[in-house]
C-alpha positions in Angstrom: -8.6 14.0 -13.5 -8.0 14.6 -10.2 -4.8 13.6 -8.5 -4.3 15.2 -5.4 -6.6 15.2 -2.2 -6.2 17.0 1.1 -3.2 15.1 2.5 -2.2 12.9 -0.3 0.0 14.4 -3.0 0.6 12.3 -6.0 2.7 13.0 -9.3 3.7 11.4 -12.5 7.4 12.0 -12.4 8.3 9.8 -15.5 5.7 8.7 -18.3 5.8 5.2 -16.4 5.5 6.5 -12.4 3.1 7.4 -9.9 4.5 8.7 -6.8 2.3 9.2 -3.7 3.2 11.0 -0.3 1.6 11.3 3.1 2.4 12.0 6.0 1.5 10.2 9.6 1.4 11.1 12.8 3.1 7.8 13.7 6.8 6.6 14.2 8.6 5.1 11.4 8.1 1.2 13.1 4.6 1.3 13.0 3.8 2.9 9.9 6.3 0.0 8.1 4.8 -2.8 10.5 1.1 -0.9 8.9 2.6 -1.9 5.4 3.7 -5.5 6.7 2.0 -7.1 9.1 -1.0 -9.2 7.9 -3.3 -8.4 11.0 -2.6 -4.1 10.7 -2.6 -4.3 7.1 -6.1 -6.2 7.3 -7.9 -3.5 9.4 -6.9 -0.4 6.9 -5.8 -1.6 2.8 -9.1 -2.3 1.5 -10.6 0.4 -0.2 -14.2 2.1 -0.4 -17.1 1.0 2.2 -18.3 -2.6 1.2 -15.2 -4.5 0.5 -12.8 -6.1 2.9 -9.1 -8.2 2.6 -10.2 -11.6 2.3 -6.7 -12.9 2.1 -2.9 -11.1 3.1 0.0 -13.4 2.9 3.1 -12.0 3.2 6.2 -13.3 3.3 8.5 -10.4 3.8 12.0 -11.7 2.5 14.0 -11.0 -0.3 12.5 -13.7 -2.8 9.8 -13.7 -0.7 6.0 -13.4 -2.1 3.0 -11.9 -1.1 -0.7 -12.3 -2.3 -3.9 -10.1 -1.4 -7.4 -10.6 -2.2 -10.3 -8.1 -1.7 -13.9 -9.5 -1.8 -17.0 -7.1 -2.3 -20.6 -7.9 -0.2 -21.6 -8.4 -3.2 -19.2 -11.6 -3.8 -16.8 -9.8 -6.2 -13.2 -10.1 -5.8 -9.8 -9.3 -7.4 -6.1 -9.8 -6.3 -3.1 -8.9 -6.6 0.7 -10.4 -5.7 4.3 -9.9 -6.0 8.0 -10.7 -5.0 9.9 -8.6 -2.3 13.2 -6.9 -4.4 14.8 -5.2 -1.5 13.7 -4.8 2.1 15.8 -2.3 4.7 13.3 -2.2 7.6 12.1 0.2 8.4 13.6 2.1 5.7 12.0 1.1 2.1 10.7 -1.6 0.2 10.9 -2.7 -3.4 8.1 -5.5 -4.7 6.8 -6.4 -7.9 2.9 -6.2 -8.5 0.6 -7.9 -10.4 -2.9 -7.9 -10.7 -4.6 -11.1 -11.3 -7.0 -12.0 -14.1 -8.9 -9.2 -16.0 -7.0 -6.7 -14.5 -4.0 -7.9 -15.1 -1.9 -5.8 -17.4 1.9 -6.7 -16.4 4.2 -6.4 -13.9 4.6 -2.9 -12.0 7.6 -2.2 -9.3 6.3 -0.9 -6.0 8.9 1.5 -4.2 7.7 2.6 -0.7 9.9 4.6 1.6 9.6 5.6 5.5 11.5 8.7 6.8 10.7 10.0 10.0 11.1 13.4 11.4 9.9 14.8 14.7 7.7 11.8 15.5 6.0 12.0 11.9 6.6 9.3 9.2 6.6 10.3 5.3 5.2 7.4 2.9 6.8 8.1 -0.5 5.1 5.3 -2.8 6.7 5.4 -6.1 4.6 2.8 -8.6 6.7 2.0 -12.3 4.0 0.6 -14.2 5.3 -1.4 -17.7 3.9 1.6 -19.9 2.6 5.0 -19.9 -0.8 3.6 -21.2 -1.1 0.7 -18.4 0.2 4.4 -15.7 -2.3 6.1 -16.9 -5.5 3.3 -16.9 -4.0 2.8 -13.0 -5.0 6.4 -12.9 -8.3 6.3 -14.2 -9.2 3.6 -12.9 -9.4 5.8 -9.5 -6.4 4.2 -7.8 -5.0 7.3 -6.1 -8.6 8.0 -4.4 -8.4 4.1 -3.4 -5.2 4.4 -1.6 -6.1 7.8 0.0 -9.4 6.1 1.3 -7.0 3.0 3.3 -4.4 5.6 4.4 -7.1 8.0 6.1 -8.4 4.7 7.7 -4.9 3.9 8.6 -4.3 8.0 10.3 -7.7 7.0 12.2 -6.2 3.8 13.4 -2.7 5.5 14.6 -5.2 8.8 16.4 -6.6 6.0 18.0 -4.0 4.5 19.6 -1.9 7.7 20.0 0.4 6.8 17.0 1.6 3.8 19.3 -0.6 1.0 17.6 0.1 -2.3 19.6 1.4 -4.8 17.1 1.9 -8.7 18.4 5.7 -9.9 18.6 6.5 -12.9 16.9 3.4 -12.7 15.0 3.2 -14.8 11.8 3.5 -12.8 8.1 1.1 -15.3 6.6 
């Protein structure tokens, strides 16, 4: 099973955790309005060639829910949604997860964490799934080479723009 790719290092620090880091040549703002902001998060989380984000709501308050959808070319789809725990821009964010129909297989608690240092931003994503079986089918499932794929589109997107992606003020989070 593969876990680790060139810039994303993942481990399993408890029998119920994933924990992914990588780095971005971007400042800590941008790479949490990346993770927030419908329009930014629309142009980079979706996964292998042939599927896009159909829908990103986000309502980024404590309490507050979000729901994505992915649709396939082909006319498959799956979602996913949760509850913001804790949010400390642009420090961290806690959220509960849970996939939607088949794939659903409880509730898993998302921890994602900015630092910054020298104009570089560390993403620490730490998943707790419900079980060490449910863990380890996110795992097989090729998750880890899922989220690498968005974050190396989300490193193109921040070469691009010289790490100084314009993002729109006041802009709606649903």
């Amino acid at each position: 099973m593969k876990f680790n790719t060139r810039k994303l290092k993942v481990t399993l620090p408890s029998d119920c955790e994933v924990r992914l880091i990588r780095e971005f040549a971007a400042p800590r703002q941008l790479v949490f309005d990346a993770n927030t902001k419908p329009e930014m998060l629309k142009r980079w989380l979706f996964g292998p060639d042939g599927w896009s984000m159909s829908v990103c709501e986000i309502d980024l308050r404590v309490g507050g829910k979000y729901r994505y959808v992915w649709r396939h070319a082909d006319g498959r789809e799956f979602g996913t949604g949760g509850k913001f725990l804790e949010i400390v821009p642009p420090e961290k964010i806690v959220s509960t997860e849970q996939f939607e129909g088949a794939l659903d297989q409880g509730e898993a608690v998302n921890t994602i964490e900015f630092t910054e240092h020298a104009g570089k931003t560390t993403v620490t994503l730490t998943m707790r799934f419900p079980s060490k079986q449910v863990r380890d089918d996110a795992i097989k499932s090729g998750m880890n080479q899922g989220i690498e794929t968005g974050y190396a589109r989300l490193e193109k997107i921040f070469a691009a723009s010289g790490g100084h992606t314009a993002t729109t003020k006041g802009s709606k989070r649903s």
